[in-house]
C-alpha positions, 0 to 999 in steps of 0.5 A: 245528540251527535251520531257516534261516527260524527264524533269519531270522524270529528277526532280524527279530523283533529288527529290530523290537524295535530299530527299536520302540526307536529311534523311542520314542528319538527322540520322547524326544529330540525331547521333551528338545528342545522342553524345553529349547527352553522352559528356554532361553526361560524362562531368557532372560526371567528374565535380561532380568527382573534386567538391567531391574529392576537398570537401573530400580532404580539405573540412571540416571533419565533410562535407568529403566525405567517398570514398565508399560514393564516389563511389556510386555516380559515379556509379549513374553517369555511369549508366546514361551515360549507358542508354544514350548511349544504346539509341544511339546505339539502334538509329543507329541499326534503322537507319542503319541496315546494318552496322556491329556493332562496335568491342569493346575492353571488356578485356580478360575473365579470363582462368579459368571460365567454357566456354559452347557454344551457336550456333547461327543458321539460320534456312533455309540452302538453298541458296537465290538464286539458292536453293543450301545447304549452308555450313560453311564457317567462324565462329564468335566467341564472349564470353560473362561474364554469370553467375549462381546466387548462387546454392545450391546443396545436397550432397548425399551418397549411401548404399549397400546391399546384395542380396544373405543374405539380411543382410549386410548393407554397407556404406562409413564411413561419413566424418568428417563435420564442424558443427557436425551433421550439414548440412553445407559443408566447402564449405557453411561456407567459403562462409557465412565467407567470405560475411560477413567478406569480403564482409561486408553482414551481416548475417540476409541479407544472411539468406534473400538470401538463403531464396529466394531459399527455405531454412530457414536458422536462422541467430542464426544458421549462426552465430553459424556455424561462430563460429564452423569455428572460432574454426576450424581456431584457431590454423593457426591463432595463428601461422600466428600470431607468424609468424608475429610477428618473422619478424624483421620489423612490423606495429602495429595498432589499429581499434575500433569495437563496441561490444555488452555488455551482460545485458546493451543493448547498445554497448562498445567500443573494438579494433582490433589490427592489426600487418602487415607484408608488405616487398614489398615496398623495394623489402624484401623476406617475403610475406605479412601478417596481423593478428588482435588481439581482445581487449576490450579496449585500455589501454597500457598492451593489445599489450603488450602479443603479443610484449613481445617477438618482437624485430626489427622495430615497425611502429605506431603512436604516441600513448603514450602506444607504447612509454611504451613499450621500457622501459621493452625491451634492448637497440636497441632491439625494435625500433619504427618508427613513422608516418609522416602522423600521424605529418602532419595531425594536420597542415593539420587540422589547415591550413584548419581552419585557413589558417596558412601560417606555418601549410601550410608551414610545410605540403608543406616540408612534401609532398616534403618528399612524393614525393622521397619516391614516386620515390624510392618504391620498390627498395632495402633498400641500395639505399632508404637510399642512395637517403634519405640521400641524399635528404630527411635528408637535409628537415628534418634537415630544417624542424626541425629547423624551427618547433624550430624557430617557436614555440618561435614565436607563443602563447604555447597555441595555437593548432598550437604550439601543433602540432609542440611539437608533431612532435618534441616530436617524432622526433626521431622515425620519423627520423628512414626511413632516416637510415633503408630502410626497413622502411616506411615513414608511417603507411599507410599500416596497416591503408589501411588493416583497411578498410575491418574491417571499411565496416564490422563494419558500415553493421554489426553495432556490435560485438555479444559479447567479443567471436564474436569480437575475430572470427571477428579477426581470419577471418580477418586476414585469409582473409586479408592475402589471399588478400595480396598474391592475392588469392581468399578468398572463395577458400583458406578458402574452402580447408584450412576449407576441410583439417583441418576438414578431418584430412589430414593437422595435427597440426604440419603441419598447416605451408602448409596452411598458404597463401604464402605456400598454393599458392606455392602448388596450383601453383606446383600442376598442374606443376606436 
């Protein structure tokens, strides 16, 4: 027979293993918890996701949503989904202590930026168990994304004397600034340029920033040393401008910018003119490139100076002022491609009022036209017009009877019959992607290029005056440019701003410092 306390100590012995048990099931559950506390939020984001991109795609254009607008949402989204799932872990870090914590694949930090060390240390080296030194053994290493906020810093020069005649009194001659007599490095001004004009902050909210750390700065003075550095750019952006416009294939655009009338206290409507260069589509030679033109309005003769001496393809919109602009060139010689995009979106708008089975019908042919030149972008020009001419002119020759069969059948007064005159009336310019392969079936291009100008616009609110809107012009498209052949806008404007002002880049060497040349250089500078 067992002994009483055998029996007692063998319960209890059991009473722990379940007691041991039951915690781990609870921190288990407690675990599956926090998951599914965190599927739930992942899967609430995606649902509001779809229902926002559905509304923004074929919602009602005054209920659309604006994809920054967007964006904004979902980072409210993940942010709580961060929170739950810093609970989670913090959970697990309580429940089981000993366990390593998860490796997570955080990307590669970039090879440029500054690398410090932080040893981590025990304090005691003396072994636990026998009182021995310890030495090093292994290393973890682990890199972290810091950062220092914006540091202003004072740039001094020394002078020298002399002891022996306490006379002479030497010192380096003083640089050429960028704002004469000014306290601003080139460095300072291409940061507040590119905030503003690329970054959409405007300058009251810098002067704000810069204030935090102790330094007054009128927005009055931010905007003149803008202005300075206007001037200073001038002259490389009027040749990326003709350079521009030497290229055989453009798109041409127009982007409404408020500006502020002098003595009317209310705002008038100006345009930024926008001609782009983009010949990676089909695989082309030259770099990409854009550059803006201010206007204070929108009558046929303001695109006209820049396009008088243009010949080649011309990408834009259906705009009557373009059309107007063959008549004073040769046969051939400007040749304007119109944009699908532009045709299709008056039947997108009538389908989504009224349902048209035609409108539906028009934009269902349109998209199977998308979807070929989705497959052939990036190819070389002979094989785009070889698989258009052999799969997208046989839609277009259907699509083109149909929209004639359809307009007899339905009321000329209609919107609907409207946006069909429209698609014939430039038919031709349409059909120019299906002989050119160097030609886009839209403007998208010089439309995405729009939106840098767009978030601009809505922060800023306006344009100071004619001269603001014309800076506004130069640094975008200095700003653009950069992005479109993958630069750092800071970085290319700071040096670019360094050379002109030093006097180490002259006039008739302002080429160098155009993108796809300053990049060049700066890749050749460490090779050799």
């Amino acid at each position: 027979m067992n002994e009483p306390g055998s029996v007692l100590s063998a319960k209890e012995d059991d009473f722990d293993i379940l007691k041991a048990g039951y915690e781990e099931l609870s921190a288990r559950y407690a675990t599956l918890l926090n998951e599914r506390d965190i599927l739930k939020a992942e899967l609430e984001k995606l649902q509001l996701a779809i229902k926002q991109l559905i509304r923004a795609r074929y919602g009602r254009k005054s209920e659309r949503v604006d994809p920054e607008q967007l964006q904004l949402a979902l980072e409210g989204l993940e942010q709580d989904v961060g929170a739950v799932t810093a609970a989670q872990e913090q959970t697990e870090a309580q429940t089981r202590k000993t366990r390593r914590p998860p490796e997570r694949n955080r990307g590669h930090l970039p090879a440029h930026l500054e690398r410090y060390e932080v040893v981590i240390d025990i304090a005691d080296k003396t072994c636990p168990c026998c009182g021995g030194a310890l030495h090093v053994i292994d290393e973890d290493i682990a890199e972290q994304l810091d950062v220092i906020p914006l540091r202003l810093r004072v740039i001094r020069r020394p002078r020298y004397g002399c002891r022996a005649c306490a006379e002479a009194v030497v010192q380096a001659p003083a640089p050429e600034r960028p704002i004469t007599g000014g306290m601003a490095t080139e460095a300072l001004v291409a940061q507040i340029v590119v905030s503003k004009y690329a970054d959409g902050l405007p300058l009251y909210r810098q002067a704000r920033i810069y204030a935090r750390d102790g330094i007054e700065l009128d927005r009055s003075t931010l905007a003149d040393w803008c202005g300075r550095a206007a001037w200073w750019l001038t002259p490389l952006w009027e040749l990326l401008l003709t350079t521009v416009l030497s290229s055989p294939k453009i798109f041409c655009d127009d982007t409404h910018l408020p500006v502020l009338a002098p003595g009317r206290g209310k705002t008038k409507t100006g345009y930024l003119w926008g001609f782009a260069r983009d010949d990676q589509p089909w695989a082309g030679d030259l770099p990409p490139a854009v550059a803006y033109v201010y206007s204070e309005d929108r009558t046929y003769d303001r695109p006209k100076p820049q396009l008088a001496g243009f010949s080649g393809v011309l990408q834009v919109d259906g705009w009557g002022g373009f059309k107007r602009l063959t008549g004073d060139k040769d046969a051939g010689a400007l040749i304007l491609a119109f944009c699908w995009s532009h045709a299709r979106r008056q039947f997108y708008e009538i389908h989504q009022a009224t349902q048209s089975p035609i409108a539906g019908e028009v934009i269902a042919r349109i998209a199977a036209l998308y979807r070929i030149e989705d497959a052939i972008r990036g190819r070389p020009p002979d094989e785009r017009v070889a698989v258009r001419q052999r799969e997208s002119r046989p839609k277009v020759a259907a699509l083109k009877v149909y929209l004639e069969t359809q307009l007899g059948r339905i009321s000329g007064k209609s919107t609907l019959a409207t946006a069909i005159r429209y698609a014939l009336n430039h038919w031709d310019g349409l059909c120019v992607f299906l002989s050119d392969g160097r030609v886009e079936i839209d403007t998208n291009t010089i439309e995405r290029l729009h939106r840098s100008v767009a978030t601009g616009r809505r922060n800023a609110l306006f344009a100071g005056s004619d001269a603001g809107a014309r800076s506004w012009a130069i640094f975008t498209s200095l700003i653009q440019s950069a992005r479109l052949n993958g630069l750092e806008p800071f970085a290319y404007l700071k040096d670019v701003l360094e050379q002109i002002v030093s006097g180490r880049v002259k006039n008739h060497e302002l080429a160098r410092l155009l993108p796809w040349n300053w990049k060049a250089a700066q890749t050749a500078a460490p090779a050799a």
